[in-house]
DSSP file (Angstrom, degrees, kcal/mol; ACC not computed):
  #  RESIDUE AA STRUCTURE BP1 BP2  ACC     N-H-->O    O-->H-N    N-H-->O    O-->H-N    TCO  KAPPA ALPHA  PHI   PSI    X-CA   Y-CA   Z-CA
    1    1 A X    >>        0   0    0      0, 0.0     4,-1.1     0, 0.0     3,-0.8   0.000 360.0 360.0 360.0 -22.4  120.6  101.1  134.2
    2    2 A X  H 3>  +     0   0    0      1,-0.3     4,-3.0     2,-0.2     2,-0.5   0.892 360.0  44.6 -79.6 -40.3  120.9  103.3  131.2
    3    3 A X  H 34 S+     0   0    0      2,-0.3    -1,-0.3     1,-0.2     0, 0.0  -0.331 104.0  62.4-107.8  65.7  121.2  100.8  128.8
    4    4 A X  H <4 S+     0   0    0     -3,-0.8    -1,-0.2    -2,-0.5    -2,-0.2   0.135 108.9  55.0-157.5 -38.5  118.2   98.5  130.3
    5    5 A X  H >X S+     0   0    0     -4,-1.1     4,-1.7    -3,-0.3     3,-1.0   0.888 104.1  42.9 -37.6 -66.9  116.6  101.4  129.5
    6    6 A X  H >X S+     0   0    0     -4,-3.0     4,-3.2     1,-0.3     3,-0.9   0.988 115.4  51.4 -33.9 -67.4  117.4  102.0  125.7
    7    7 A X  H 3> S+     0   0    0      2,-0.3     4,-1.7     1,-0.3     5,-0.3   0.770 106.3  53.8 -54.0 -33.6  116.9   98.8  125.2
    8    8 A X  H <> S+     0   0    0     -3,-1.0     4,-1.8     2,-0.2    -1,-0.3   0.985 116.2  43.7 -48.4 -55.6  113.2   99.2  127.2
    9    9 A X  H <X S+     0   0    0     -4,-1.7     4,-2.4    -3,-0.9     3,-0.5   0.909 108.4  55.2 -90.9 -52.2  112.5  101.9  124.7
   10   10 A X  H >X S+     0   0    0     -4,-3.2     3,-2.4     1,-0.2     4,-1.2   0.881 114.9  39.8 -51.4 -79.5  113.8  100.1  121.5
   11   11 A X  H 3X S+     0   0    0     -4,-1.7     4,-1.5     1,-0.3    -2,-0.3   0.687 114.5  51.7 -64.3 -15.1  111.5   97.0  122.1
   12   12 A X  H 3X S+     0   0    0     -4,-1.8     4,-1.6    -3,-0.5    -1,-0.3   0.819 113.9  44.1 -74.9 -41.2  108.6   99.2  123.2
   13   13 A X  H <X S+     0   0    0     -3,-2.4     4,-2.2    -4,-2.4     3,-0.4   0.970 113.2  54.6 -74.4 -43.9  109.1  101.4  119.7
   14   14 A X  H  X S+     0   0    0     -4,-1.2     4,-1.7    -5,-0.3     5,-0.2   0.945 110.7  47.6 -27.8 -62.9  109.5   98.0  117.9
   15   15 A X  H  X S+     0   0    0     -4,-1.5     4,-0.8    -5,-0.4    -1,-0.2   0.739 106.9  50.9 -73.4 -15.3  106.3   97.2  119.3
   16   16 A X  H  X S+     0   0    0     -4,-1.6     4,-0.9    -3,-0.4    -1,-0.3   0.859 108.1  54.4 -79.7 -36.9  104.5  100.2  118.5
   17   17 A X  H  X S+     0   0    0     -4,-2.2     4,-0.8     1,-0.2    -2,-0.2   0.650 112.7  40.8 -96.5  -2.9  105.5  100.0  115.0
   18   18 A X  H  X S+     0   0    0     -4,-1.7     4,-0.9    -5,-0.2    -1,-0.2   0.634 109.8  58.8-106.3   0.8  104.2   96.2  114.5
   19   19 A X  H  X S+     0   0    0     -4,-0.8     4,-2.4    -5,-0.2    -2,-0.2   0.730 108.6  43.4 -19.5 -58.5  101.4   96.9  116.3
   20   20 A X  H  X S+     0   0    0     -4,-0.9     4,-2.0     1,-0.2    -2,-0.2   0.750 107.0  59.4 -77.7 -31.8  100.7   99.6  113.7
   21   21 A X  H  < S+     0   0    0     -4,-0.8     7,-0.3     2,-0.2    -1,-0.2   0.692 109.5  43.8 -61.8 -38.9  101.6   97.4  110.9
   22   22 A X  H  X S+     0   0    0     -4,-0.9     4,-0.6     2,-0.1    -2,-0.2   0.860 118.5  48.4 -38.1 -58.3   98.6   94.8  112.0
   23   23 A X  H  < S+     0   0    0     -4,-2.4     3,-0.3     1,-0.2    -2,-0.2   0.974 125.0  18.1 -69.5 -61.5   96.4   97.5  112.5
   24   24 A X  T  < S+     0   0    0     -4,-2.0    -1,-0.2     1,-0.2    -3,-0.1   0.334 134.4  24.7 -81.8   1.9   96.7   99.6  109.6
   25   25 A X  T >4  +     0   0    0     -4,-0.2     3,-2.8    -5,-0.0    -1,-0.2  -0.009  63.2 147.4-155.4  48.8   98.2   97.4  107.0
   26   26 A X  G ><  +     0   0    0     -4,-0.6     3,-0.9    -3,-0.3     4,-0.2   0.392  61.9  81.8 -73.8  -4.9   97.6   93.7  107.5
   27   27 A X  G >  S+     0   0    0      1,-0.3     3,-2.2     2,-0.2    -1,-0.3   0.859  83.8  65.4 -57.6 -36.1   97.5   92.7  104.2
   28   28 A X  G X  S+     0   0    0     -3,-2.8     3,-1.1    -7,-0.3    -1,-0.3   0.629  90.2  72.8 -73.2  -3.4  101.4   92.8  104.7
   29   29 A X  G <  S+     0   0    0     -3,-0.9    -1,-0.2     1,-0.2    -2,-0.2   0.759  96.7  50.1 -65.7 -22.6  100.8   89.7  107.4
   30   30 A X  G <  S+     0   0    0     -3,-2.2    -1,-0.2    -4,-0.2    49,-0.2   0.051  78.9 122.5-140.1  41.3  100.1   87.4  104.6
   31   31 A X  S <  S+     0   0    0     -3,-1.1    49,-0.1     1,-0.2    50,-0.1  -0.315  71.1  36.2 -65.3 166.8  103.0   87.9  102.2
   32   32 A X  S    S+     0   0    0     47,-1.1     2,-0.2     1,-0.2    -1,-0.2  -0.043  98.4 121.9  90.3 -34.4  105.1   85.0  101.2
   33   33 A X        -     0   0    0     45,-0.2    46,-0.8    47,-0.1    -1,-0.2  -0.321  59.2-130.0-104.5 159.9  101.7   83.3  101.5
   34   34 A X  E     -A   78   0A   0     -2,-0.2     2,-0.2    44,-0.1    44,-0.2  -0.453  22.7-175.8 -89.7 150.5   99.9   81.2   98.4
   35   35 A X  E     -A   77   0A   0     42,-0.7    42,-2.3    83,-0.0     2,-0.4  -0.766  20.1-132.0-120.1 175.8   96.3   81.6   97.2
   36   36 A X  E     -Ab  76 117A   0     80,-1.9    82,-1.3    40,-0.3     2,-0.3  -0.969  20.6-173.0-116.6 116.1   94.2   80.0   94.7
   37   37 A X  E     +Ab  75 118A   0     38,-2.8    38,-1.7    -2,-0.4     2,-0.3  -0.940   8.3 173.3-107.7 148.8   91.9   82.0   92.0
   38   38 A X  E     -Ab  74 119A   0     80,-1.1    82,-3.5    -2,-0.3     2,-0.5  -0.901  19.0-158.9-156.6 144.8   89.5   80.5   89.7
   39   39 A X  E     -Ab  73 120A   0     34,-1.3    34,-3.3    -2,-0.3    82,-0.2  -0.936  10.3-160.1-119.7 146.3   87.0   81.8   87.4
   40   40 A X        -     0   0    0     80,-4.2     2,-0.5    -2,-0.5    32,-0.1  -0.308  22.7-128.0 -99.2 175.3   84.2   79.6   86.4
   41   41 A X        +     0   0    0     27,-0.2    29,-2.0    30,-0.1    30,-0.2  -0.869  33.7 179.3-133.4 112.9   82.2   80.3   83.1
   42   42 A X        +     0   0    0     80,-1.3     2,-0.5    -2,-0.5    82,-0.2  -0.509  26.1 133.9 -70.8  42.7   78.9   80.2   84.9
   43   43 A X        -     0   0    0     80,-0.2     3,-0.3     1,-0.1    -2,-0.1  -0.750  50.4-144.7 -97.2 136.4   76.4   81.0   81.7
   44   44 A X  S    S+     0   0    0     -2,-0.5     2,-0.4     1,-0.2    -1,-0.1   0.781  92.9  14.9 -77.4 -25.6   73.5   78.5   81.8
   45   45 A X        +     0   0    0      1,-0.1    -1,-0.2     3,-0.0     3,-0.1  -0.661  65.5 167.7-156.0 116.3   73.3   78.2   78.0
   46   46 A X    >   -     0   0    0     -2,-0.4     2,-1.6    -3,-0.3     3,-1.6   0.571  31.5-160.6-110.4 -19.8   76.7   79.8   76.2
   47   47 A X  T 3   -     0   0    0      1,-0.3    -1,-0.3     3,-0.0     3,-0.1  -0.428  64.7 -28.5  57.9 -89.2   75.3   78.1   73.0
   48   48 A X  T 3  S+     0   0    0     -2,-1.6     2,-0.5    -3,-0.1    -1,-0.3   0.327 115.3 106.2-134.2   8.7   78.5   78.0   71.0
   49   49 A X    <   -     0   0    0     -3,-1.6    18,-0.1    44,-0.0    -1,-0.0  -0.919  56.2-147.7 -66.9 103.9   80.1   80.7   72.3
   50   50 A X        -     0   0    0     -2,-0.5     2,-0.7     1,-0.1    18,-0.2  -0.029  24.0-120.2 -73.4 141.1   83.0   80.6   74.7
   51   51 A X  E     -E   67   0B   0     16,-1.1    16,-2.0    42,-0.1    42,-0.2  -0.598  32.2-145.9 -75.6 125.8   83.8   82.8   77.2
   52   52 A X  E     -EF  66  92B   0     40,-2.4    40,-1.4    -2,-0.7     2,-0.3  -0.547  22.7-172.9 -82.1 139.8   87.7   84.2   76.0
   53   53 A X  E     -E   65   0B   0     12,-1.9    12,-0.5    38,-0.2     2,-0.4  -0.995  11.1-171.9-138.4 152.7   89.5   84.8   79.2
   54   54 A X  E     -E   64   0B   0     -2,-0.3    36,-2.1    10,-0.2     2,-0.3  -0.930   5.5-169.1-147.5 116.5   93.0   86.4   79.4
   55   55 A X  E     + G   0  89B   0      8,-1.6     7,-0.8    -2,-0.4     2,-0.3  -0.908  13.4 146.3-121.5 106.4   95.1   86.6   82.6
   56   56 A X  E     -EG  61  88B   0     32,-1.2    32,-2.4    -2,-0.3     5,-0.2  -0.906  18.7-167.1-153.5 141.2   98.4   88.5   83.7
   57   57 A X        -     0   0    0      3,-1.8    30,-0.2    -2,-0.3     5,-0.1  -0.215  47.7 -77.1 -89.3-168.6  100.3   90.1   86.1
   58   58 A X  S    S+     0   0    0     28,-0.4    29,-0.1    -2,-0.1    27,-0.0   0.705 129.6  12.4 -12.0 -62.9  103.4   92.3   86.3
   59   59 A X  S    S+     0   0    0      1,-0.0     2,-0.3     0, 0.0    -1,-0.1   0.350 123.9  72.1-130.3  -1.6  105.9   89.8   85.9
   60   60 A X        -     0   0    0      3,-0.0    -3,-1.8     2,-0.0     2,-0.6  -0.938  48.6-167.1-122.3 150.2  103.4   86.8   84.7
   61   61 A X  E     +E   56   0B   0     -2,-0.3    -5,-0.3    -5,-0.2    -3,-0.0  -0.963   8.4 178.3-113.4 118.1  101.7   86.2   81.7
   62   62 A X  E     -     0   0B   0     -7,-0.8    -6,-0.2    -2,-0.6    -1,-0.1   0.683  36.2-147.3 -92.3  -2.4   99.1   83.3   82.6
   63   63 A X  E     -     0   0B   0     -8,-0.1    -8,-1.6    -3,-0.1     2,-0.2  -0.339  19.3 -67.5  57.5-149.8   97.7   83.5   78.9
   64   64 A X  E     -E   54   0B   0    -10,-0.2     2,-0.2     2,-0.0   -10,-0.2  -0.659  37.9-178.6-148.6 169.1   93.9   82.8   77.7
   65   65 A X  E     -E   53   0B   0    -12,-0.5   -12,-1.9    -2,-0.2     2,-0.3  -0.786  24.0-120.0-155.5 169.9   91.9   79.9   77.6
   66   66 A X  E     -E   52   0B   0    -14,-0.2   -14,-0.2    -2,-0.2   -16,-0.1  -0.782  25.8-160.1-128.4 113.1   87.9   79.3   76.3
   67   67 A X  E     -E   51   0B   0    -16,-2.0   -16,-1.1    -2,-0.3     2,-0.3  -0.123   8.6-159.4 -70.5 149.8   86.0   78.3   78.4
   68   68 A X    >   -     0   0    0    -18,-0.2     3,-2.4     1,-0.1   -27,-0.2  -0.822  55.8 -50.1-120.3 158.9   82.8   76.6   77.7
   69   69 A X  T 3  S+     0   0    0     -2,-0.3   -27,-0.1     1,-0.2    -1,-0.1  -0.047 131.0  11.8 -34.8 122.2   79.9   76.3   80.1
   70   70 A X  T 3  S+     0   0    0    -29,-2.0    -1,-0.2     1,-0.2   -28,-0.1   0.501  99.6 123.3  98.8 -16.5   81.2   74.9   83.5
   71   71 A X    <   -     0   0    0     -3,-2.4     2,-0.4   -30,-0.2    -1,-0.2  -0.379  44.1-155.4 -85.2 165.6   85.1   75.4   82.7
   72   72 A X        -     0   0    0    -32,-0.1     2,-0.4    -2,-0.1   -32,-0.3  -0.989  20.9-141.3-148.2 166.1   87.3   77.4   84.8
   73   73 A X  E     -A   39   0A   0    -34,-3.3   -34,-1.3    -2,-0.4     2,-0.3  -0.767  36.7-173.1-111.3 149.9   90.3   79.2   84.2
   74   74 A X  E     +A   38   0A   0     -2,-0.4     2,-0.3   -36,-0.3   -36,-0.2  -0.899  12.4 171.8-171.1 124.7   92.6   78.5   87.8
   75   75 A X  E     -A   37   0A   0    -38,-1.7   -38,-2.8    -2,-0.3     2,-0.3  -0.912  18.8-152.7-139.6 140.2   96.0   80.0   89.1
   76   76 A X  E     -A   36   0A   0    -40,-0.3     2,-0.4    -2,-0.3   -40,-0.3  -0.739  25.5-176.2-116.4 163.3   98.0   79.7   92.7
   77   77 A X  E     -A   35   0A   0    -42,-2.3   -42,-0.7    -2,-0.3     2,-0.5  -0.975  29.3-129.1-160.8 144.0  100.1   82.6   93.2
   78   78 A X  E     -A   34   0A   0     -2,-0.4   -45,-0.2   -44,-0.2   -44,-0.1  -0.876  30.0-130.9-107.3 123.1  102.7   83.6   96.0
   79   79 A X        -     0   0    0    -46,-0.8   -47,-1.1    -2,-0.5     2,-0.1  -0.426  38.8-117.8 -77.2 152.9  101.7   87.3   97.3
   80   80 A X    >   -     0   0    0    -49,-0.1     3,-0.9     1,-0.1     5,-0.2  -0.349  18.4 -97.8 -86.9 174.5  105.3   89.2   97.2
   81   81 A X  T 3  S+     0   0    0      1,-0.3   -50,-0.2     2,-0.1    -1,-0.1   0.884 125.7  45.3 -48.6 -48.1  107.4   90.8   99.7
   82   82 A X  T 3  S-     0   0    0      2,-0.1    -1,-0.3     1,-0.0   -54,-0.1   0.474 110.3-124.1 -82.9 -11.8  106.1   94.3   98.9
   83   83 A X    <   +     0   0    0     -3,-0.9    -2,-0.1     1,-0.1    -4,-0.1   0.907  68.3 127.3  81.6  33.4  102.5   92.9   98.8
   84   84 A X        +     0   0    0     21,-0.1     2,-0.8    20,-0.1    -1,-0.1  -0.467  21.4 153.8-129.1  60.8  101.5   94.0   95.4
   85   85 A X        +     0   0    0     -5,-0.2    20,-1.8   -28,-0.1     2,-0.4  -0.812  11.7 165.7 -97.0 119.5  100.3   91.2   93.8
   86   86 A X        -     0   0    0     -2,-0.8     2,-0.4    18,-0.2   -28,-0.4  -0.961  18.5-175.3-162.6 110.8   97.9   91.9   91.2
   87   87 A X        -     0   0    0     -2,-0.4    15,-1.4   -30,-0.2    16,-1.1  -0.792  15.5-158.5-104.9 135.2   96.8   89.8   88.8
   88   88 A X  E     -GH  56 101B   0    -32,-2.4   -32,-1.2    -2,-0.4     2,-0.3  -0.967   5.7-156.7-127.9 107.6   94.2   91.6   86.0
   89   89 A X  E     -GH  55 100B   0     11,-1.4    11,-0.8    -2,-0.4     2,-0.5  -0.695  15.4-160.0 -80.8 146.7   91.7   89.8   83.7
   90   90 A X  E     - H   0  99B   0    -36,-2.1     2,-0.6    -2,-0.3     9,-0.2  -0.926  17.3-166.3-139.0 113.5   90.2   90.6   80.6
   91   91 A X  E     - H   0  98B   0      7,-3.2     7,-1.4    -2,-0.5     2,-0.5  -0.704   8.4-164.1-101.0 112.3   87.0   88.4   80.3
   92   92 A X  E     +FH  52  97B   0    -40,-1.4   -40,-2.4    -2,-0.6     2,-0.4  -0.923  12.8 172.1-101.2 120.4   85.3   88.3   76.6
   93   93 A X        -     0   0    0      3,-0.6     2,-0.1    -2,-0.5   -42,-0.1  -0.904  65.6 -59.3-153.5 119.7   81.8   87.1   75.2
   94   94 A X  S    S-     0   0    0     -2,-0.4     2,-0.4   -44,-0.2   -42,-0.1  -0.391 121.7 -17.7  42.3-118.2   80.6   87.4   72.4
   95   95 A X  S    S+     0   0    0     -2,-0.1     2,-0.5    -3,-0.1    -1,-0.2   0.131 120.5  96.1 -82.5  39.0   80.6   91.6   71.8
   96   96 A X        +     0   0    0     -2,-0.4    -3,-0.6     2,-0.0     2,-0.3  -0.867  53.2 173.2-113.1 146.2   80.9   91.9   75.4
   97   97 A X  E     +H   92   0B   0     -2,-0.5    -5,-0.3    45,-0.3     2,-0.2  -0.850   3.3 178.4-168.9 149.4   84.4   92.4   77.2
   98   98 A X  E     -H   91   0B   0     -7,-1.4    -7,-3.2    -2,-0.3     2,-0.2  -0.927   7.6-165.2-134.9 128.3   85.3   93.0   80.7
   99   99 A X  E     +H   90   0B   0     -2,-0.2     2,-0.3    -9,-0.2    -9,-0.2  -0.606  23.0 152.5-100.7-158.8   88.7   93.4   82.7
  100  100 A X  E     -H   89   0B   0    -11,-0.8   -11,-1.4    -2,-0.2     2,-0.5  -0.912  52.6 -80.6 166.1 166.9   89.0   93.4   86.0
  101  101 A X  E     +H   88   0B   0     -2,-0.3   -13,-0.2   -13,-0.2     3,-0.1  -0.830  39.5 171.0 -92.1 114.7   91.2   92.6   89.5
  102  102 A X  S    S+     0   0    0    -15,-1.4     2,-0.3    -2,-0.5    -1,-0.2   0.817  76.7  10.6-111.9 -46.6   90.7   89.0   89.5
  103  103 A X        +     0   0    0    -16,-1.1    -1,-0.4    -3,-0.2     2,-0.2  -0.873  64.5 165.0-112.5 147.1   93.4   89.2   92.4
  104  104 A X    >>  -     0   0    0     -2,-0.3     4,-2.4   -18,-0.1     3,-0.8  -0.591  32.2-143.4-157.9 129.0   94.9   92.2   94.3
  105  105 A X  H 3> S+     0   0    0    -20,-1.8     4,-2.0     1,-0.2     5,-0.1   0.719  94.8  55.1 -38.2 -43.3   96.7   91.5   97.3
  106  106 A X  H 34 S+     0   0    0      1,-0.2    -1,-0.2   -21,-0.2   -79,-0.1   0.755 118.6  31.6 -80.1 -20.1   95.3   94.9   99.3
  107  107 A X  H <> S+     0   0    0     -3,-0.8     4,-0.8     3,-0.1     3,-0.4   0.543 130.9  29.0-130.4 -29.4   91.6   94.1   98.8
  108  108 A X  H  X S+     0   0    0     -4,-2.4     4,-0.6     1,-0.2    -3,-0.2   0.705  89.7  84.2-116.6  10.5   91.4   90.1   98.8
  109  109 A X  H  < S+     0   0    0     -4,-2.0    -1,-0.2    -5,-0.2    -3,-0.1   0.704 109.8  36.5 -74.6   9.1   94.4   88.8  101.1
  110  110 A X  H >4 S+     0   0    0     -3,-0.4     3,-1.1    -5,-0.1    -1,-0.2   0.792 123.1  40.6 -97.2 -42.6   91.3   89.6  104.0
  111  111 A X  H 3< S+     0   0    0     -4,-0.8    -2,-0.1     1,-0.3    -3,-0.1   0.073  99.4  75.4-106.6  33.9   88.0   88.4  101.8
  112  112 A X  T 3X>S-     0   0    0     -4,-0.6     5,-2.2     1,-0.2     4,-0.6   0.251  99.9-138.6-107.4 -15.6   89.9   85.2  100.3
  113  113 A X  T X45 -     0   0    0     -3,-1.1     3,-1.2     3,-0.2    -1,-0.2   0.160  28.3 -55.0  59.7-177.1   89.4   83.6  103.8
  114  114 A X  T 345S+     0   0    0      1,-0.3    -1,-0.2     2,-0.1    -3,-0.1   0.616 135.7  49.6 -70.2  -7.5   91.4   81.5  106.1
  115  115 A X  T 345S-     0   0    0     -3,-0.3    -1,-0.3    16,-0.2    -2,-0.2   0.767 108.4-120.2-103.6 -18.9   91.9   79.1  103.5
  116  116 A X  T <<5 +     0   0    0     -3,-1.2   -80,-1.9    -4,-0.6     2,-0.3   0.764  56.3 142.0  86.8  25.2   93.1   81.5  100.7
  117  117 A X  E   < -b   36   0A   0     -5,-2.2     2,-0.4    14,-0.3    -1,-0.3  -0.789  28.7-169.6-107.0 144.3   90.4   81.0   97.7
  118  118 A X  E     -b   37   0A   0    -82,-1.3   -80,-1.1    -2,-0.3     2,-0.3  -0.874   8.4-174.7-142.8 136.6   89.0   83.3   95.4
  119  119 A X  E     -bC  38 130A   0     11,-2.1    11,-3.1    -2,-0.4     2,-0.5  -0.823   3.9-177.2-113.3 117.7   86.3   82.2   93.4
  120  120 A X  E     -bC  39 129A   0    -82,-3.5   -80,-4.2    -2,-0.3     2,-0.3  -0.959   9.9-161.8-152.5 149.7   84.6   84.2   90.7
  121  121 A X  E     - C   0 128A   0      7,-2.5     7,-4.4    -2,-0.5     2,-0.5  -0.847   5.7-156.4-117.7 141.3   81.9   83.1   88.9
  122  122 A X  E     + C   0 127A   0     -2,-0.3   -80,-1.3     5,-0.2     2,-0.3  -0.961  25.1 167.2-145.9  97.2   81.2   85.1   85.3
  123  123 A X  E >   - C   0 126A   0      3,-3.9     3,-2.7    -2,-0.5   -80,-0.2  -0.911  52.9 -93.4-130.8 171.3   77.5   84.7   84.4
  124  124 A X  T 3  S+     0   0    0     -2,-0.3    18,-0.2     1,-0.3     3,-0.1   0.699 123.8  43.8 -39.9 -21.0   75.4   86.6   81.6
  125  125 A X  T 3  S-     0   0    0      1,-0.3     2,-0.3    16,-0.1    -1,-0.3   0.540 122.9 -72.4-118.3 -16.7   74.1   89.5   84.3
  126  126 A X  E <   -C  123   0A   0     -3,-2.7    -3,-3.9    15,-0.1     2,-0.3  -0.983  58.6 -35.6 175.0-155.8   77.5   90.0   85.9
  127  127 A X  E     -CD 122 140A   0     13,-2.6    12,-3.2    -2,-0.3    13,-0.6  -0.890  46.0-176.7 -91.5 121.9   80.8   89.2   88.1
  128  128 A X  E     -CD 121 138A   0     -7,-4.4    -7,-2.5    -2,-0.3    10,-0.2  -0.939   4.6-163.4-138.0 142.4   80.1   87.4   91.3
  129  129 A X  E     +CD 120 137A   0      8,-1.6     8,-1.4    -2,-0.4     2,-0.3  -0.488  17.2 149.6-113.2 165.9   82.7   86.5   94.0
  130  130 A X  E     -C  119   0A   0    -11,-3.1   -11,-2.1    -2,-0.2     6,-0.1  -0.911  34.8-144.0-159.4-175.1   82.9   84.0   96.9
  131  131 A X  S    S+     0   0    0     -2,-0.3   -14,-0.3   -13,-0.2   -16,-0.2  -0.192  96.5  45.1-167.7  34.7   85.4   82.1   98.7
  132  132 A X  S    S-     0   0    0      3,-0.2     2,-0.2   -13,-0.1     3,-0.1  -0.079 100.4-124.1-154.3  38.5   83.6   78.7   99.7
  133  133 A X  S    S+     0   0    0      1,-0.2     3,-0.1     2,-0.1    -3,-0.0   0.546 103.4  75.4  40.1  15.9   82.3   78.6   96.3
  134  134 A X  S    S+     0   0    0     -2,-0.2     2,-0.7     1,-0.2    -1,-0.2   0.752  84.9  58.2-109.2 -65.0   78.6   78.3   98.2
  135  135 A X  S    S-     0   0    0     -3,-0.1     2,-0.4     2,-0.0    -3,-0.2  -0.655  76.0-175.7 -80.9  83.7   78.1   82.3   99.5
  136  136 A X        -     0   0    0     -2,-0.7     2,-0.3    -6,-0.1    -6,-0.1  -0.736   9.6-167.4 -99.8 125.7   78.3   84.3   95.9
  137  137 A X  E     -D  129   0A   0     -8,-1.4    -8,-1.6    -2,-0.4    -2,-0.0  -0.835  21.6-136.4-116.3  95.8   78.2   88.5   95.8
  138  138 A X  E     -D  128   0A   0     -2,-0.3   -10,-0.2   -10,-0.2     3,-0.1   0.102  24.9-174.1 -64.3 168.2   77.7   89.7   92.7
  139  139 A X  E     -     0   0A   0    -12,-3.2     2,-0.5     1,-0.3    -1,-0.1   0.740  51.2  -4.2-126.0 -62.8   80.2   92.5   92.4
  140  140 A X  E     -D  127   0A   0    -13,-0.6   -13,-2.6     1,-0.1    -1,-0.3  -0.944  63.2-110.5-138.6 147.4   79.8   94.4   89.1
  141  141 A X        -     0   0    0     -2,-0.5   -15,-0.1   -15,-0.2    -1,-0.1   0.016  34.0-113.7 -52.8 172.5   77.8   94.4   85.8
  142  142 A X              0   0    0    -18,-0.2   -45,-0.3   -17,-0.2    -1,-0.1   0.381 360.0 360.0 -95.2   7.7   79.6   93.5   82.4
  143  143 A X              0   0    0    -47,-0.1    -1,-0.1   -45,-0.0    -2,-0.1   0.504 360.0 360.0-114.8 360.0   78.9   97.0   81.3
């Protein structure tokens, strides 16, 4: 009887502490699992000047690209154990430059959607992000 007990009380403390893990930290539910980013150069007339984009993690360097109207810079990524996957851009045009959390595990493995996209679109009046590439929020200015 005693140890029908313990054993009650271990899987009831088990359960309280993933319980707790859901509730207050859920991000950590959807390590291991891959997402998609892409940034678009959404300027309607870029004239001959590309938008520079430059993209890196921790442990990755994804390197730069120039984008031209309509191009997009695109990465898949597998969130880590510890659930700090955080990828950082640094977006240039013309004497303008911007970084920014183009991924962060803690803030998009919820608003990335069921499918796992994040979309951001980079046009002359700011940053704006979605994840059905339909439903756009700008999120911050370029200065």
């Amino acid at each position: 009887m005693k140890n029908a007990l313990t054993i009650f009380i271990l899987i009831f403390l088990l359960s309280l502490y993933i319980f707790f893990m859901i509730m207050m930290q859920p991000e950590y539910l959807f390590q291991g699992l891959e997402y998609d980013v892409r940034v678009v150069n959404g300027f309607t007339s870029n004239s001959s000047l590309p938008l520079v984009i430059w993209c890196s993690s921790k442990d990755q360097n994804l390197g730069g690209r120039a984008l031209q109207e309509g191009d997009d810079f695109s990465w898949s990524l597998k969130a880590n154990f510890w659930g700090t996957a955080h990828f950082l851009c640094t977006i240039k045009w013309d004497q303008k430059r911007k970084s920014f959390d183009a991924f962060w595990v803690h803030r998009d493995s919820h608003r990335c959607g069921p499918l796992r996209r994040c979309f951001w679109l980079v046009k002359e009046d700011g940053f704006y992000f979605s994840n059905d590439e339909t439903n756009w929020k700008k999120e911050f200015a370029w200065i």
